[in-house]
C-alpha positions in Angstrom: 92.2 89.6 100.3 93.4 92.8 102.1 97.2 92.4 100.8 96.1 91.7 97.2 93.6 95.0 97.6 96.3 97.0 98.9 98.9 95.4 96.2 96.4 96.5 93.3 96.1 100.3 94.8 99.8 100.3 94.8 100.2 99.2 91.2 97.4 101.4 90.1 99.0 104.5 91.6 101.3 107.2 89.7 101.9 109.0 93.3 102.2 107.2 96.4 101.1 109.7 99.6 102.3 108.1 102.6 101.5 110.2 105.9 103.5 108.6 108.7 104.5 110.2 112.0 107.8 109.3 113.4 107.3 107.5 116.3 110.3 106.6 119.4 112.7 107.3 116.2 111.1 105.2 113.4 107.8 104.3 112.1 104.5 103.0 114.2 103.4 99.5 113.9 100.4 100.6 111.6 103.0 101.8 108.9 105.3 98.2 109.6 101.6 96.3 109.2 101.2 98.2 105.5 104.5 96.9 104.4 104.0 93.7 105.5 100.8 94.0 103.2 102.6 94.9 100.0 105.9 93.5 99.8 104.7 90.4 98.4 106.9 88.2 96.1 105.7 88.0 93.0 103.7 91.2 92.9 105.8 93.8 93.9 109.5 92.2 93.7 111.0 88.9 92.9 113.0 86.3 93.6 116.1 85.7 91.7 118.1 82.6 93.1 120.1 82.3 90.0 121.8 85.5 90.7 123.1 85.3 94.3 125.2 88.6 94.4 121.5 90.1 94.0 118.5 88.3 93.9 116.1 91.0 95.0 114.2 92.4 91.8 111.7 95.0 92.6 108.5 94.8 90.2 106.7 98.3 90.2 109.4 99.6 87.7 106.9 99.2 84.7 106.3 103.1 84.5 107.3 105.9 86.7 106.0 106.4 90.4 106.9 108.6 92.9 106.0 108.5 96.6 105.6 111.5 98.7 106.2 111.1 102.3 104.7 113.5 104.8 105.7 113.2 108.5 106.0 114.8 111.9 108.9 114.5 114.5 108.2 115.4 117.9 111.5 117.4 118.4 113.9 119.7 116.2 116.7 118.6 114.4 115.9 115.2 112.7 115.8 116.5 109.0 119.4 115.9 106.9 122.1 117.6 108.2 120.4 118.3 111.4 121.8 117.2 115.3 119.7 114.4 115.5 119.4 113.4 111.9 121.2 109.7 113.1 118.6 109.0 115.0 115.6 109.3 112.6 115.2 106.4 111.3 111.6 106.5 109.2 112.8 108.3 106.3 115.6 105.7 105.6 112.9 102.9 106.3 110.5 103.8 103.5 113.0 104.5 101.4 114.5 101.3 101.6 111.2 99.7 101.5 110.0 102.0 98.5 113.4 101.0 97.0 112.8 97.4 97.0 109.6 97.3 95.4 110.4 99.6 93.0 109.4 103.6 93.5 112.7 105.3 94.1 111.2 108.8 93.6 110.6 109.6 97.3 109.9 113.2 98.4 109.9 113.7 102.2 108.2 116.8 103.7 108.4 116.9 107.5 106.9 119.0 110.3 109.1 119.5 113.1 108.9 120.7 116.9 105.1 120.1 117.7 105.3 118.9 120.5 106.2 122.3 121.9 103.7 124.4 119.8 106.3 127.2 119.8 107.3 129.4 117.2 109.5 127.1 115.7 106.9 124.5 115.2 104.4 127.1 113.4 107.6 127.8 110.9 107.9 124.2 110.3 104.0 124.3 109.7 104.4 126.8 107.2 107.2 125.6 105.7 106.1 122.2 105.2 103.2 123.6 103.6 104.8 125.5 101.2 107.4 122.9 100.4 103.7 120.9 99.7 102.3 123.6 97.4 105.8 123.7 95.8 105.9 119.6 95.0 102.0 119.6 93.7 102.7 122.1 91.4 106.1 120.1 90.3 104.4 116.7 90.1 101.5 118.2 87.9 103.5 119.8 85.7 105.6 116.2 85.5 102.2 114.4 84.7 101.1 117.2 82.2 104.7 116.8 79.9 104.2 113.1 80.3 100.6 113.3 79.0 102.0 115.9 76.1 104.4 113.3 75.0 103.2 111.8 71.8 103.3 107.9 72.3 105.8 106.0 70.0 104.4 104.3 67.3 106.0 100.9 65.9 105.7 100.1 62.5 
């Protein structure tokens, strides 16, 4: 009863905002136990035997969805491009997972350095939340052209 809860949320939702720390390099159980939730054959991919080369088809690829993914890493340096971007292995876990069900619009918005509470880790804080105000005011906007589009009408 909790997956098919969880499976209906998902399907319901436009934007997807995952908070999940990164945790010894990847994400904590409680994140692992969600996915095992909603990656559920038949509700949010199938199962294609009859094409072997790729028989994964994700199923939330009815409309749009994009998933915003807000996280904290202990040190410096785990972002793209940075020293110890190799070892950070949450963001490329959600994607994939995102990815297989179907929402391959995935923001990621990280705050870095807290456990030193230097000056560093208060720029991250402030960057991280104006990269936030920054992606709101992008994904309304999105929403609002989408709700301006006229519908198509078949005749």
């Amino acid at each position: 009863a909790e997956s098919d809860r969880l499976v209906a949320e998902l399907q319901r939702a436009d934007v997807l905002v995952l908070g999940v720390p990164r945790y010894n390099f990847g994400p904590p159980a409680a994140f692992k136990a969600w996915v095992d939730q909603v990656v559920r054959i038949g509700l949010t991919f199938d199962y294609l035997p009859e094409q072997p080369d790729n028989p994964y088809m994700p199923l939330l690829t009815d409309r749009p969805r994009s998933a915003v993914l807000l996280t904290s890493r202990g040190g410096h340096g785990y972002g793209p491009g940075g020293d110890m971007a190799a070892m950070n292995h949450l963001d490329p876990a959600v994607r994939t997972v995102l990815g297989f069900i179907g929402i391959t619009d995935v923001y990621s918005i990280a705050i870095e350095g807290e456990e030193h509470k230097d000056e560093a880790f208060q720029q991250s804080v402030a960057l991280a939340q104006t990269e936030v105000d920054k992606l709101v005011d992008a994904l309304v906007a999105q929403g609002e052209a989408a709700c301006a589009t006229p519908a198509l009408a078949v005749a």
